[in-house]
C-alpha positions as CSV (number, residue, x, y, z in Angstrom):
1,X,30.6,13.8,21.8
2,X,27.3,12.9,23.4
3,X,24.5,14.7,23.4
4,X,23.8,16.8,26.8
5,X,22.3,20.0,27.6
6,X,24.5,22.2,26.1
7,X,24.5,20.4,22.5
8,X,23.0,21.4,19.3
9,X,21.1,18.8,18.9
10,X,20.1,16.0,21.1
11,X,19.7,12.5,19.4
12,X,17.2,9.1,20.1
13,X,17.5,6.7,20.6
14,X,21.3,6.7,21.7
15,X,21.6,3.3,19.4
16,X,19.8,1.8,15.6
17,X,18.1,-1.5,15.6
18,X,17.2,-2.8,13.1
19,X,14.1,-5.6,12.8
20,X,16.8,-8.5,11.3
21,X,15.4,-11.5,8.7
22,X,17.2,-12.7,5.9
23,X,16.5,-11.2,2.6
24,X,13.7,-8.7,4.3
25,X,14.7,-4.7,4.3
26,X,14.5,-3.1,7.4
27,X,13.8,0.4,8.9
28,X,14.1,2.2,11.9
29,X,14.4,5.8,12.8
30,X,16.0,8.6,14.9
31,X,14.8,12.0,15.8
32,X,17.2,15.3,15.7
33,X,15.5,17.5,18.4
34,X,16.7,21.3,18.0
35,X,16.2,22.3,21.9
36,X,18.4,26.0,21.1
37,X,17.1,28.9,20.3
38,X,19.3,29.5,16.9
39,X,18.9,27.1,13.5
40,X,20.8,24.2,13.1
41,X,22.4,22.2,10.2
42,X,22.9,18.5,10.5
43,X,24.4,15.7,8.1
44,X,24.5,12.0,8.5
45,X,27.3,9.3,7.6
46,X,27.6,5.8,8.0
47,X,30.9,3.2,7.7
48,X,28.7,1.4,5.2
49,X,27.1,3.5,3.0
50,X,25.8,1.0,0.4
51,X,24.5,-0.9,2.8
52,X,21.8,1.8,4.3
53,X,19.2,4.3,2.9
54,X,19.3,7.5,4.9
55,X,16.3,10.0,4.1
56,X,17.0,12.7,5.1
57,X,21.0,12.7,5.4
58,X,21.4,16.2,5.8
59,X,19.0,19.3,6.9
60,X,18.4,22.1,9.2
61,X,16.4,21.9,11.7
62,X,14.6,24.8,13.3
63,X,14.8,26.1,16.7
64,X,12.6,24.2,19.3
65,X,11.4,21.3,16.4
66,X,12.7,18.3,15.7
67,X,13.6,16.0,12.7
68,X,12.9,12.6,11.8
69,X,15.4,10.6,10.0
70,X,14.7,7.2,8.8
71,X,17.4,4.4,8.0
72,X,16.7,2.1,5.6
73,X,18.8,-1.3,6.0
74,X,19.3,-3.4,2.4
75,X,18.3,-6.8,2.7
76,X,21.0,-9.1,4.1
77,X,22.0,-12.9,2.7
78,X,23.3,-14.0,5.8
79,X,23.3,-13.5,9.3
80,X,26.5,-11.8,10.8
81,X,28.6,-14.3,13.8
82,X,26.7,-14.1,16.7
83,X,24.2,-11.0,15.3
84,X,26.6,-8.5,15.8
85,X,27.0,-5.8,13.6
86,X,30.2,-3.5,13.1
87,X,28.6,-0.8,11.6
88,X,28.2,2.9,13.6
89,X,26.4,6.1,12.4
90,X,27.7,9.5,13.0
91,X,25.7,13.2,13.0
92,X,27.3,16.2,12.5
93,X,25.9,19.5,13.4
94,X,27.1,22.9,13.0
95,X,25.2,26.2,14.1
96,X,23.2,27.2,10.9
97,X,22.2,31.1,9.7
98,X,18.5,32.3,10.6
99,X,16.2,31.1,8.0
100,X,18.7,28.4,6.1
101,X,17.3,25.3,4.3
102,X,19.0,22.6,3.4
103,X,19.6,24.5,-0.1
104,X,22.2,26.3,1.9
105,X,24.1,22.8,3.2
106,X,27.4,22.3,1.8
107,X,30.2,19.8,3.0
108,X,32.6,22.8,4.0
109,X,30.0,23.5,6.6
110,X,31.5,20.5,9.1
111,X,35.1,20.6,8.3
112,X,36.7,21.2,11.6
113,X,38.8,24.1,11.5
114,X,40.5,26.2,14.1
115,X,37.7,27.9,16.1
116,X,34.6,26.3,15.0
117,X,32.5,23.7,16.7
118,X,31.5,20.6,14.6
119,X,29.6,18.6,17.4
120,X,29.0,14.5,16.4
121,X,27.3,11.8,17.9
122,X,28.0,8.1,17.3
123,X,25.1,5.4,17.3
124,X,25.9,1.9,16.8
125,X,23.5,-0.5,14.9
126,X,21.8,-3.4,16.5
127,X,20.8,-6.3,15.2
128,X,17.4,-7.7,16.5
129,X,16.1,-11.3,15.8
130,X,12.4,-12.2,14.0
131,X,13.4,-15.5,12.6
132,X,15.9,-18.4,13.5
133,X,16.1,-19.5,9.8
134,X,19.5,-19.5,8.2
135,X,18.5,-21.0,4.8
136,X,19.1,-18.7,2.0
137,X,15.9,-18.5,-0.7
138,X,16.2,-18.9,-4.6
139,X,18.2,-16.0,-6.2
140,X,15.1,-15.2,-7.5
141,X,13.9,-13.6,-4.2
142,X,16.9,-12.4,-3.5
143,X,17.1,-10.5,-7.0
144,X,13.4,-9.0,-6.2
145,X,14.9,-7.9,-2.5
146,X,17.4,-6.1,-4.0
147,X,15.3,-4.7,-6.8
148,X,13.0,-3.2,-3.7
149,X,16.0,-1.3,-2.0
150,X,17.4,0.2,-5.3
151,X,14.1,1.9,-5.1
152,X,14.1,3.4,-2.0
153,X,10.6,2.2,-1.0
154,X,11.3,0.5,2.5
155,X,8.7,-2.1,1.7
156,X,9.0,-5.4,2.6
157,X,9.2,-8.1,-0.6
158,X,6.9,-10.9,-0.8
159,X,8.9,-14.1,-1.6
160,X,5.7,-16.6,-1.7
161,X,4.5,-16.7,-5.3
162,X,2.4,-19.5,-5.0
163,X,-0.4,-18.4,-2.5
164,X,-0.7,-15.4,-4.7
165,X,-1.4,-17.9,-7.2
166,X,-3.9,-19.6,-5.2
167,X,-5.5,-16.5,-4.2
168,X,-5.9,-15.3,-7.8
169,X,-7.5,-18.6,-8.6
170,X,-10.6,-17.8,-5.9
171,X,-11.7,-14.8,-7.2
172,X,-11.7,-16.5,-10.8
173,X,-14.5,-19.3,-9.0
174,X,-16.3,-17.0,-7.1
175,X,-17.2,-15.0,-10.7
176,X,-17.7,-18.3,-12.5
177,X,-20.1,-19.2,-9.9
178,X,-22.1,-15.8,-10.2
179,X,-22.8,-16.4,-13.5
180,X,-24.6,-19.5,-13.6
181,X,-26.7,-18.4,-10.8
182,X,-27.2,-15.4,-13.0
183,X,-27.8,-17.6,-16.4
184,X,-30.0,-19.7,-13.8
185,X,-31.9,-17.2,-13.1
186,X,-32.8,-15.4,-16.4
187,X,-33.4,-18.9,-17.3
188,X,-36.3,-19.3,-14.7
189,X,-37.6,-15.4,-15.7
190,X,-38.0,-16.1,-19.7
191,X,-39.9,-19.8,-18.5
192,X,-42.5,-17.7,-16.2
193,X,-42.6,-14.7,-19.0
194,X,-43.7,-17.5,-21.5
195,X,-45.9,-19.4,-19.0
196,X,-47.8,-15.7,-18.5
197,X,-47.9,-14.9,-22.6
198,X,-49.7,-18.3,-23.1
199,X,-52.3,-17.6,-20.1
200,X,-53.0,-14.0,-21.8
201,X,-53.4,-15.0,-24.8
202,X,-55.8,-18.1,-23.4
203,X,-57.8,-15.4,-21.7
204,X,-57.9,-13.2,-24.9
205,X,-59.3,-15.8,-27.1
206,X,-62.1,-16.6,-24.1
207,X,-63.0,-12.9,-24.2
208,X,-62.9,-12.6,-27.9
209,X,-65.5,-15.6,-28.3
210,X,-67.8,-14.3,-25.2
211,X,-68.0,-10.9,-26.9
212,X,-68.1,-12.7,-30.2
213,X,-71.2,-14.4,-28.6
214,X,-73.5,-11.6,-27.5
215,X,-72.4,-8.5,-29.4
216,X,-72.0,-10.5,-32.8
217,X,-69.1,-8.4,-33.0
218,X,-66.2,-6.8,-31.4
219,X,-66.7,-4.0,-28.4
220,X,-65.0,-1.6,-27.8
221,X,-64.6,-2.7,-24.2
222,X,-63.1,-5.6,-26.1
223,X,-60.5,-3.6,-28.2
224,X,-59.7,-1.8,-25.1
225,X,-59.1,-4.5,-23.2
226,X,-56.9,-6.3,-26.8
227,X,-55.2,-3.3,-26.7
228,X,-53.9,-3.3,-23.1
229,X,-53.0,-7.1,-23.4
230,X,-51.2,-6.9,-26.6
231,X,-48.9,-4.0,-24.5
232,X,-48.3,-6.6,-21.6
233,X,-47.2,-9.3,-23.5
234,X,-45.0,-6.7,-25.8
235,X,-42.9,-5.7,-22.4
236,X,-42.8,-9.0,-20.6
237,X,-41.4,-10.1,-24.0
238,X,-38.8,-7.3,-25.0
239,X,-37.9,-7.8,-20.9
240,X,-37.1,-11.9,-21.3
């Protein structure tokens, strides 16, 4: 039955394409829209069921809202003849008690019986082309595709382990390089801290011989001035 104005739920788009490339997963999505004014329950089937991912496949949905359902395609080794795909998806809906979840779903709910209205709609999948290449990877990539769709994720594998590699390797030259700029640089900061030491300690002795000259002994401007020198040269070494 197609949807119209009188349904219980009208359904878009009217077909599923999927995105196709070899050994890639694919997703698209429908919405359920709920356009009655009394709570509707909804469940999804496919002719292929190990072949898609259906989240959700059943629920209510609410007067005046709609649902989004997303279909999740497993990665495929081949291409189909001609990129034509025999597979069709079918929704059931059934009028739903006021305040039902999907708790309250149960398969009797769209048995058709005398007297009760199970409305379905059909959509047909569609294959649409992103790549012309028919070659089939390692099995290693197509073991890692697989491994993705087990898990539900709708990600799309990455099959190129060698620019990773590559990638991996910059970041290890970029760090190498930091440190002997770094190692560079202390380098040229304990060289001036030395440098400085030896010019203080030059300028001590000069003072210590002028005071030595015409005191005959130590000032205390002298020790003052010992004192404040011996504290510079005591950071700028602990610093290097």
């Amino acid at each position: 039955m197609s949807a119209g104005s009188e349904s219980f739920l009208e359904i878009q788009p009217s077909e599923l394409a999927f995105p196709f490339e070899l050994l890639k997963q694919s997703s698209c999505s429908m919405q359920l829209i709920n356009k009655t004014n009394h709570y509707v329950a909804f469940k999804v089937k496919t002719t292929n069921p190990k072949q898609y991912c259906v989240r959700p496949n059943i629920g209510v949905v609410l007067p005046g809202s709609t649902c989004d359902v997303t279909v999740t395609m497993q990665a495929q080794r081949e291409a189909p003849p001609d990129m034509q795909c025999k597979d069709k998806f079918l929704v059931q809906s059934v009028p739903a008690e006021n305040g039902a979840t999907t708790q309250d779903i149960n398969a009797d709910m769209f048995n058709k019986v005398a007297g009760k209205v199970v409305e379905e709609f059909k959509l047909r999948v569609v294959y649409v082309p992103t790549t012309t290449s028919s070659t089939i990877p390692e099995e290693s990539e197509q073991g890692s595709s697989a491994r993705s769709f087990a898990q539900e994720n709708g990600n799309h594998n990455s099959t190129t382990p060698q620019p990773v590699s590559r990638s991996s390797a910059e970041p290890t030259k970029e760090k190498s390089s930091e440190a002997s700029s770094m190692i560079s640089k202390l380098t040229e900061e304990k060289r001036s801290a030395i440098q400085q030491n030896q010019k203080l300690r030059q300028e001590l002795e000069l003072l210590r011989k002028e005071s030595s000259k015409s005191n005959g002994g130590f000032s205390l401007t002298f020790l003052i001035v010992v004192g404040l020198v011996s504290i510079i040269v005591g950071f700028i070494l602990k610093k290097t």
